[in-house]
N, CA, C and O atoms as a GROMACS GRO file, in nm:
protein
  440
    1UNK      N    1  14.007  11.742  10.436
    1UNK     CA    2  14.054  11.778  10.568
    1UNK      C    3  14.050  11.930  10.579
    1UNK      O    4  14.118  12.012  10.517
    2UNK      N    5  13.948  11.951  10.677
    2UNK     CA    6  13.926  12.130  10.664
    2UNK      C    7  14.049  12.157  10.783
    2UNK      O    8  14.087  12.067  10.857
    3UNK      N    9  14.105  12.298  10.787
    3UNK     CA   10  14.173  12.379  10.896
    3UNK      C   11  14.105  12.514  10.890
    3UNK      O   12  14.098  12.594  10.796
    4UNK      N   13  14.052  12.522  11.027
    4UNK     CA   14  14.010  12.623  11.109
    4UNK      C   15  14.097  12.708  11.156
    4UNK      O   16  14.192  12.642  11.198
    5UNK      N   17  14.116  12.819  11.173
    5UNK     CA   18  14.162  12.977  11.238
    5UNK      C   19  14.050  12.997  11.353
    5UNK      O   20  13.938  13.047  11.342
    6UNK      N   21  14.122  12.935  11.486
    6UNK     CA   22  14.039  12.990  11.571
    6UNK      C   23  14.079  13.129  11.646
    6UNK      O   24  14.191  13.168  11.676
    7UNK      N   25  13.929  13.203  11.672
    7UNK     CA   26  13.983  13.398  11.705
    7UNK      C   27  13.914  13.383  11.848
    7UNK      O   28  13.840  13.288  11.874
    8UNK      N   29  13.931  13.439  11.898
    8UNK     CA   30  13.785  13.495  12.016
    8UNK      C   31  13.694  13.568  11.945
    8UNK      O   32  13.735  13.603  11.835
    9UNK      N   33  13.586  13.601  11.972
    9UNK     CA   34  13.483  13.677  11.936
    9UNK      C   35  13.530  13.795  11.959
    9UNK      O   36  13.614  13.817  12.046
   10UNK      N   37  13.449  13.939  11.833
   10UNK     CA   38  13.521  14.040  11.866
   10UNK      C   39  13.427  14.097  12.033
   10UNK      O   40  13.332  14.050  12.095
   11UNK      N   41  13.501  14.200  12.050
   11UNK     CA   42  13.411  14.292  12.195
   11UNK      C   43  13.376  14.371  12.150
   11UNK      O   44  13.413  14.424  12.045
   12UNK      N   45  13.255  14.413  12.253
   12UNK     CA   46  13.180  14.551  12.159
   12UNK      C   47  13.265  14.628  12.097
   12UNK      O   48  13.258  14.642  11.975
   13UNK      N   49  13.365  14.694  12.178
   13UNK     CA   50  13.465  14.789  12.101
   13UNK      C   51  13.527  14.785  12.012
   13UNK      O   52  13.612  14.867  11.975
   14UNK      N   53  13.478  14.637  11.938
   14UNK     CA   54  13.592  14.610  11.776
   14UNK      C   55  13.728  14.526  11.840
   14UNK      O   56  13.804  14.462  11.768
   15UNK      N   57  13.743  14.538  11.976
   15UNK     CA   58  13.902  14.501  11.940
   15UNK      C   59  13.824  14.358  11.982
   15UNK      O   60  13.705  14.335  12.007
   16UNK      N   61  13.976  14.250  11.977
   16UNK     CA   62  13.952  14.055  11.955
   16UNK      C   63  14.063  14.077  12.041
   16UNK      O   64  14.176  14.118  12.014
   17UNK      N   65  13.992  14.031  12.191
   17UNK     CA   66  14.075  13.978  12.320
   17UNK      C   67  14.125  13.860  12.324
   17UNK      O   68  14.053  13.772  12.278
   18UNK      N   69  14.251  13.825  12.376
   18UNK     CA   70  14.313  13.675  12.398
   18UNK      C   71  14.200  13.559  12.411
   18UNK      O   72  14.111  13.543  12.495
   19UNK      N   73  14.232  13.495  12.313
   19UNK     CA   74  14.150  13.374  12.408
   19UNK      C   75  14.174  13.340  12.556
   19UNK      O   76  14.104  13.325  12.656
   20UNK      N   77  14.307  13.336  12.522
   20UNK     CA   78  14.339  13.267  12.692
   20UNK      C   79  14.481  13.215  12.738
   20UNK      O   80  14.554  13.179  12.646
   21UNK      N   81  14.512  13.209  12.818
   21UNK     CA   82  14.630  13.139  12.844
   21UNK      C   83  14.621  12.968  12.802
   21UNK      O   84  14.520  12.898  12.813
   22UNK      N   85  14.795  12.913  12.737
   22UNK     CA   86  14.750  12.760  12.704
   22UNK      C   87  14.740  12.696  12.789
   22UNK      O   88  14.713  12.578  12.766
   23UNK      N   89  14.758  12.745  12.942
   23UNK     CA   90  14.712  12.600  13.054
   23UNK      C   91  14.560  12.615  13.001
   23UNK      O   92  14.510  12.529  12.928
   24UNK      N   93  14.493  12.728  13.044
   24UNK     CA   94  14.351  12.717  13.022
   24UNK      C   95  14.287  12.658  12.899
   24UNK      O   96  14.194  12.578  12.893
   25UNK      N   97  14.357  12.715  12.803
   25UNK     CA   98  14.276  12.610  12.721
   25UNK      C   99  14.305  12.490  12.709
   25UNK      O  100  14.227  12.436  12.630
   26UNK      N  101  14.391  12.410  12.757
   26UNK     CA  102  14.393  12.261  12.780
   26UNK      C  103  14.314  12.245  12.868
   26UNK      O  104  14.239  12.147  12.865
   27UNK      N  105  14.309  12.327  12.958
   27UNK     CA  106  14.185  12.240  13.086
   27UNK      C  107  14.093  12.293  12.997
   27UNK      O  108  14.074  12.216  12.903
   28UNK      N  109  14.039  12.379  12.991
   28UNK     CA  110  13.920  12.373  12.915
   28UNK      C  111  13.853  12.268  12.795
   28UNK      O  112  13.743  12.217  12.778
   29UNK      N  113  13.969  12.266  12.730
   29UNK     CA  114  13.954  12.149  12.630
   29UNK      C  115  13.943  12.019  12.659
   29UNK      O  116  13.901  11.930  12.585
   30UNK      N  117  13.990  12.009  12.796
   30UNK     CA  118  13.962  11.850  12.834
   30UNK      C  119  13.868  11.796  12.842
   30UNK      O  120  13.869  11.685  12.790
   31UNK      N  121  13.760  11.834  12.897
   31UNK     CA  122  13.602  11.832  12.897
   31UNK      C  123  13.566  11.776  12.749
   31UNK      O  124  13.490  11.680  12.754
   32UNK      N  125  13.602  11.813  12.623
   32UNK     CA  126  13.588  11.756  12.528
   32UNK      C  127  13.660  11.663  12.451
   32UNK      O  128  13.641  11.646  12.331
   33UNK      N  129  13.773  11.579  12.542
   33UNK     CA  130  13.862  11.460  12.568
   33UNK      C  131  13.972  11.520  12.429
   33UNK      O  132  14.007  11.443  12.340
   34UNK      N  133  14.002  11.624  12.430
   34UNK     CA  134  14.114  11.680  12.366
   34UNK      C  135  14.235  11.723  12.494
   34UNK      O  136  14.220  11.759  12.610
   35UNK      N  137  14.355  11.700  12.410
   35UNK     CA  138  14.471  11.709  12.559
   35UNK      C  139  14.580  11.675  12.457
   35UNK      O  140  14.570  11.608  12.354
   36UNK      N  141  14.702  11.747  12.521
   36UNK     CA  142  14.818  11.691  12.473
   36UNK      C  143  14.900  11.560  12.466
   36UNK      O  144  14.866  11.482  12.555
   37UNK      N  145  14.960  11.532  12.416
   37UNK     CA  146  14.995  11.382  12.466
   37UNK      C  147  15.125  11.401  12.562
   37UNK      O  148  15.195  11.302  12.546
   38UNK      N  149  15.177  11.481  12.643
   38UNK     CA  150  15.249  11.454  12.718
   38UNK      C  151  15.216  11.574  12.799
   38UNK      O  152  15.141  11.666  12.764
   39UNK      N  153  15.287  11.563  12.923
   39UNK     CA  154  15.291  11.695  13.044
   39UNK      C  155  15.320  11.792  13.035
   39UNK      O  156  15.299  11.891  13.106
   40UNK      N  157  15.399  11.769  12.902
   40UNK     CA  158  15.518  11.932  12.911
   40UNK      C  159  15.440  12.017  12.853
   40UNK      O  160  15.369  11.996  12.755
   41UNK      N  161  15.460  12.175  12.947
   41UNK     CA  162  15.366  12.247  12.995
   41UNK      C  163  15.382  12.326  12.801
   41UNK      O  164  15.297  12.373  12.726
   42UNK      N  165  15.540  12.304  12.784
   42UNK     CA  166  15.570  12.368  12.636
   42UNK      C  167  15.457  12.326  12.535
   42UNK      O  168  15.432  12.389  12.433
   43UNK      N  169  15.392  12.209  12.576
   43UNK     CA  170  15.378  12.128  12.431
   43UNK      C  171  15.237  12.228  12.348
   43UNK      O  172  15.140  12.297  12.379
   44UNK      N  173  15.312  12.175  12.223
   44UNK     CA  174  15.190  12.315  12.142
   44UNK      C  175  15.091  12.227  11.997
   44UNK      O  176  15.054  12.264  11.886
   45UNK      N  177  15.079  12.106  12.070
   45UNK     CA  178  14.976  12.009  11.985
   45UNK      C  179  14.844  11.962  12.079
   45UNK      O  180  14.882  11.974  12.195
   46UNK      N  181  14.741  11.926  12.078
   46UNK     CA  182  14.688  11.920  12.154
   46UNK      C  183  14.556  11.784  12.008
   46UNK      O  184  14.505  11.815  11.901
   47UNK      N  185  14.553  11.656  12.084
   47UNK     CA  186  14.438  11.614  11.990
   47UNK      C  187  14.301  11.569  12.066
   47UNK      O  188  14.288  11.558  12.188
   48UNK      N  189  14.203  11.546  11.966
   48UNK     CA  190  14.096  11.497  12.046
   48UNK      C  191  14.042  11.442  11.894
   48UNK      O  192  14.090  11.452  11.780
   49UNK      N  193  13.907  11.372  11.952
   49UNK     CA  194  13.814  11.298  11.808
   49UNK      C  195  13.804  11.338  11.718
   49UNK      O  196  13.699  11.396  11.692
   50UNK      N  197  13.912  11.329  11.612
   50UNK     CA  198  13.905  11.373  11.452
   50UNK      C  199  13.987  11.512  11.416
   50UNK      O  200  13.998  11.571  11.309
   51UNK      N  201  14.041  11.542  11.550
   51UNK     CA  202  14.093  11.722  11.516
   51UNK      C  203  14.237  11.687  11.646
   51UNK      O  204  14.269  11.624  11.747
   52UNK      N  205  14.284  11.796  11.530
   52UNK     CA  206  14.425  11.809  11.630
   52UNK      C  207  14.420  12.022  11.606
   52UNK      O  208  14.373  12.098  11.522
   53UNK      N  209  14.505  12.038  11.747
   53UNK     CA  210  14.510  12.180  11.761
   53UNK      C  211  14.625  12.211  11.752
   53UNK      O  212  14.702  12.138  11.815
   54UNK      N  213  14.692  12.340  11.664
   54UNK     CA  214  14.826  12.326  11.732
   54UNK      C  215  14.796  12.512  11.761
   54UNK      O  216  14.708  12.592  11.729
   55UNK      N  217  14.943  12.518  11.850
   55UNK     CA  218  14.946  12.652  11.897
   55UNK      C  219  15.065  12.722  11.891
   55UNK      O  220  15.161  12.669  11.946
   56UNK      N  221  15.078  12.814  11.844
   56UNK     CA  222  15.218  12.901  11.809
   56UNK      C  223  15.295  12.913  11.963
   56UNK      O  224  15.264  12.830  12.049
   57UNK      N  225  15.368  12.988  11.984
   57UNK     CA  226  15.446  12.998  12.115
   57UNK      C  227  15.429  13.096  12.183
   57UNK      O  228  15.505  13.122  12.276
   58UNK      N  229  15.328  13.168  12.154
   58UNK     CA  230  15.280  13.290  12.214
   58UNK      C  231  15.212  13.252  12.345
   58UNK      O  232  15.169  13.137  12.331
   59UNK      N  233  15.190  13.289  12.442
   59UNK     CA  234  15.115  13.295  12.582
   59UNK      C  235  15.117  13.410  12.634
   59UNK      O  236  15.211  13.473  12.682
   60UNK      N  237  14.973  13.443  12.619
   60UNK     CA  238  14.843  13.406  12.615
   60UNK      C  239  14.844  13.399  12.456
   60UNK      O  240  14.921  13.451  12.375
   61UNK      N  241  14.702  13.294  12.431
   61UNK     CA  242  14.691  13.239  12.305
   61UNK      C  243  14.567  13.338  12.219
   61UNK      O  244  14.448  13.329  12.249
   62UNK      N  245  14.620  13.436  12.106
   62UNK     CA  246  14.534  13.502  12.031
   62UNK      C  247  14.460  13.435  11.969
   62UNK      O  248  14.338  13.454  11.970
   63UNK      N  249  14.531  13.315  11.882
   63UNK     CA  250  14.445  13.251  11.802
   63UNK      C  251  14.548  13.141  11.770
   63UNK      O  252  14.664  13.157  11.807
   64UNK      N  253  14.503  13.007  11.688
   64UNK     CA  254  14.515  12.876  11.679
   64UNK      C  255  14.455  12.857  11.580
   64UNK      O  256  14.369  12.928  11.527
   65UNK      N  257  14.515  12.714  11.536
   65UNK     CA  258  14.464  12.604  11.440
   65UNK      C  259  14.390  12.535  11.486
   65UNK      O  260  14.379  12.540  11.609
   66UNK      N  261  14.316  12.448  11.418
   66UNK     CA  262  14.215  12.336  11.446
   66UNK      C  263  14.197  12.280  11.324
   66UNK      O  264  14.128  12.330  11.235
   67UNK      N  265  14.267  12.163  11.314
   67UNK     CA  266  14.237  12.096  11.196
   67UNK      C  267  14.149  11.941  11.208
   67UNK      O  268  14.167  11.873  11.309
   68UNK      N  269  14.068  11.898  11.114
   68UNK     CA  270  14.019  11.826  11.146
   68UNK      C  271  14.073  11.697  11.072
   68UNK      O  272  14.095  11.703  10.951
   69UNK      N  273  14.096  11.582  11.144
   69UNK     CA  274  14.170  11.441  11.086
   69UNK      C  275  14.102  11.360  11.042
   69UNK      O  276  14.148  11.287  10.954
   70UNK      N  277  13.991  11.346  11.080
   70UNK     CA  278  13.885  11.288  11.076
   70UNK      C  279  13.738  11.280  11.064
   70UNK      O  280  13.652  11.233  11.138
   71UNK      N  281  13.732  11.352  10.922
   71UNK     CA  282  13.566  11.444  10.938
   71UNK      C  283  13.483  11.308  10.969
   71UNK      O  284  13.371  11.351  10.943
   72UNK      N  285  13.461  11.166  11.010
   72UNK     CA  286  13.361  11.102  11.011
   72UNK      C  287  13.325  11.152  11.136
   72UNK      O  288  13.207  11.168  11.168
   73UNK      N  289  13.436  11.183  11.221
   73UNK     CA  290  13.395  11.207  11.372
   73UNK      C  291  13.442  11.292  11.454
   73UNK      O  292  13.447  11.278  11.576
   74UNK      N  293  13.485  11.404  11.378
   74UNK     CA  294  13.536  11.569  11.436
   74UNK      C  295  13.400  11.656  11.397
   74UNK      O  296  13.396  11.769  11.445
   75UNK      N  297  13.337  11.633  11.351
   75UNK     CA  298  13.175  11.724  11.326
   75UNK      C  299  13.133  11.710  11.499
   75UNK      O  300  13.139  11.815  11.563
   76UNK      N  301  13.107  11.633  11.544
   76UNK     CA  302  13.019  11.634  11.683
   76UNK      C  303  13.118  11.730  11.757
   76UNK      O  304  13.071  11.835  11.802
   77UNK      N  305  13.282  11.698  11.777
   77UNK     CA  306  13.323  11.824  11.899
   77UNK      C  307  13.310  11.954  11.845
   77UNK      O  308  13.254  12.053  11.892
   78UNK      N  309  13.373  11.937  11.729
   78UNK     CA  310  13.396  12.087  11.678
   78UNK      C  311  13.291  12.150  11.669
   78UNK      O  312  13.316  12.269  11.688
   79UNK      N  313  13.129  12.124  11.639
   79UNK     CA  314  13.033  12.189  11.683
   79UNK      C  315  13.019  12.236  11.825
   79UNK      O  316  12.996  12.346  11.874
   80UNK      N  317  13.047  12.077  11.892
   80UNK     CA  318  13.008  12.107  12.038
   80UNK      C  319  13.121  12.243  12.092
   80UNK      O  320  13.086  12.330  12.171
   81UNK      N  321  13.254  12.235  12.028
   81UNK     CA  322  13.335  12.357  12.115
   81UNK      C  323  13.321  12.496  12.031
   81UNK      O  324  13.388  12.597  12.050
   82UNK      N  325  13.238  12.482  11.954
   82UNK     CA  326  13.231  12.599  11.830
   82UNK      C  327  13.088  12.705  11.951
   82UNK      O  328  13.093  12.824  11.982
   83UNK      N  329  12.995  12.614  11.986
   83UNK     CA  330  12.840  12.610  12.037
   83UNK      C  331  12.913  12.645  12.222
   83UNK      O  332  12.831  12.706  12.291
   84UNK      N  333  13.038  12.616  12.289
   84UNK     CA  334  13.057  12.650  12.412
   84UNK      C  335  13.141  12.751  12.426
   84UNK      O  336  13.134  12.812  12.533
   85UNK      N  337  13.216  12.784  12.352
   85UNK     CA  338  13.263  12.887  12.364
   85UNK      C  339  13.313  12.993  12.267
   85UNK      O  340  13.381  12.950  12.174
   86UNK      N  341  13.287  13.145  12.272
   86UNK     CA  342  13.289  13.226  12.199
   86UNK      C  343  13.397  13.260  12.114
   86UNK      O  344  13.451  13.370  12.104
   87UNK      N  345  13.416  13.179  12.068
   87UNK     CA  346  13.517  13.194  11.942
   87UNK      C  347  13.477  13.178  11.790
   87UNK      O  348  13.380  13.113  11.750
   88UNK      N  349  13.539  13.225  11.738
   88UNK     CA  350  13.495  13.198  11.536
   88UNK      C  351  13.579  13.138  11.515
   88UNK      O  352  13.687  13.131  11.572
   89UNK      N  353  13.521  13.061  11.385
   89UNK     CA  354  13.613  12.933  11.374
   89UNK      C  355  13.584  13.015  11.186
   89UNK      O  356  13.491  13.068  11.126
   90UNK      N  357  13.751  12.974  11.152
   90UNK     CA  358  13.759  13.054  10.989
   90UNK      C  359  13.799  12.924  10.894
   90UNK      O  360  13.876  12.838  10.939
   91UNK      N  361  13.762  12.917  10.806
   91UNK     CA  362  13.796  12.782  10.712
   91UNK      C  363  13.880  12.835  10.691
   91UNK      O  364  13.870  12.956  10.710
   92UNK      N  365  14.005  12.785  10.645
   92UNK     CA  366  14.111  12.863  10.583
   92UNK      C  367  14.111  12.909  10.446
   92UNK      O  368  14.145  13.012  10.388
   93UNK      N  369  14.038  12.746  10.398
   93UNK     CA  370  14.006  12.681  10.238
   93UNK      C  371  13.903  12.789  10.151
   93UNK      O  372  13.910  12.827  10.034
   94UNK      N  373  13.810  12.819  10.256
   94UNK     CA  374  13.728  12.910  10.238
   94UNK      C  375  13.708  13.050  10.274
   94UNK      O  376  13.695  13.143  10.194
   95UNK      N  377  13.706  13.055  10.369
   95UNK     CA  378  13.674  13.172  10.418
   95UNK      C  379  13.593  13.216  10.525
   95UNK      O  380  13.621  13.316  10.591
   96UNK      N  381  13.481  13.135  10.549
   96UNK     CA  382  13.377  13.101  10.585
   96UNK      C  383  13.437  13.103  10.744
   96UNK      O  384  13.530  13.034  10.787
   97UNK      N  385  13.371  13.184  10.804
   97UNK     CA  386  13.363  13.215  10.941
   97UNK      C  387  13.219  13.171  10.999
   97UNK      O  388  13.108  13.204  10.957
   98UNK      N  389  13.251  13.088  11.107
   98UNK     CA  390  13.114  13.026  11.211
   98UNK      C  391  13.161  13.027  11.302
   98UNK      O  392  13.274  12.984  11.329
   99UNK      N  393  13.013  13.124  11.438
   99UNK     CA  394  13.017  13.169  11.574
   99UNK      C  395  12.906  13.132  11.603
   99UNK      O  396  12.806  13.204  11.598
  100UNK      N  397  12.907  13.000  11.641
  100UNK     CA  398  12.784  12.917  11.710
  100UNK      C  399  12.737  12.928  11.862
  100UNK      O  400  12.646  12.878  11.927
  101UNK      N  401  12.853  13.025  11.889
  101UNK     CA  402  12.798  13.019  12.056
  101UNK      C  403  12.687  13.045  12.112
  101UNK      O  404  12.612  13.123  12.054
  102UNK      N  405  12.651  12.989  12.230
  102UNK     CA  406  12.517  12.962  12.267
  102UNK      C  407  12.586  12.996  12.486
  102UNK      O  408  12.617  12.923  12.580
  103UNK      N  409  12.578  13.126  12.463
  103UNK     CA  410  12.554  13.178  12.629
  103UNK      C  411  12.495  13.060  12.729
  103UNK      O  412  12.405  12.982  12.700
  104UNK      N  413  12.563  13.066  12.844
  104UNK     CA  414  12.489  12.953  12.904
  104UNK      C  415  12.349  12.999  12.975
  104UNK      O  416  12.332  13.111  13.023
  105UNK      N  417  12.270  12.913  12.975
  105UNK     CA  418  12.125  12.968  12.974
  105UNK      C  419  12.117  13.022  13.133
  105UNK      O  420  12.179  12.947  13.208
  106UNK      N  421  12.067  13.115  13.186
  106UNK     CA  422  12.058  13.202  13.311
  106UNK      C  423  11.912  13.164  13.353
  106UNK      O  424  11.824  13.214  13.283
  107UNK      N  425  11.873  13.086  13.455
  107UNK     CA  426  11.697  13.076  13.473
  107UNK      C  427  11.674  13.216  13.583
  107UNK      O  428  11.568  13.221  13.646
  108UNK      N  429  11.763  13.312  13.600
  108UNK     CA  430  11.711  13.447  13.638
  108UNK      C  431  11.650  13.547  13.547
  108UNK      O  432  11.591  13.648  13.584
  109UNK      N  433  11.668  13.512  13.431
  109UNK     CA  434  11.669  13.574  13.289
  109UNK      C  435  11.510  13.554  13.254
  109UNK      O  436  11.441  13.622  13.178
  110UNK      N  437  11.463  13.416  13.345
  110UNK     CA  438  11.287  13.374  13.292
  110UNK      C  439  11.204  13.458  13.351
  110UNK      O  440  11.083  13.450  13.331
   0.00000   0.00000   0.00000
């Protein structure tokens, strides 16, 4: 069972901006059928396929856990949310930092 340290990506200037506020990243996360199990706006667990998130009490959210429950079938999101949005994901176990993001493609750019 790996646990992830999720950061934002740094900015040019070196410094590592908030990820985000935790409404946002629940809506954001929903899209990848991760969500809390109840309404309350407090709540600081959040699960989806094979991974649960939790979140300290800070708002806006610097950084988070991501642990995975279920490696048969937390590999597909955790790529997929590793690949949508700009964050590094840190093994804890290891060390090992991965920033898969993939910009969304611009066809003004062709």
């Amino acid at each position: 069972m790996a646990q992830f340290q999720i950061d934002h990506a740094s900015a040019p200037d070196g410094t590592v901006p908030d990820i985000g506020s935790r409404a946002d990243i629940v809506r954001w996360l929903s899209a990848y059928n991760v969500a809390p199990e109840t309404d309350d706006p407090a709540e600081t667990t959040l699960y989806g396929p094979g991974i649960r998130i939790d979140f300290n009490d800070a708002d806006p959210v610097t950084r988070f856990m991501l642990t995975e429950v279920d490696t048969d079938i937390s590999h597909r999101v955790l790529v997929r949310i590793a690949r949508d949005f700009d964050w590094v994901l840190t093994d804890i176990g290891t060390g090992t930092q991965r920033h898969l993001y993939r910009p969304p493609h611009d066809e003004d750019d062709e």
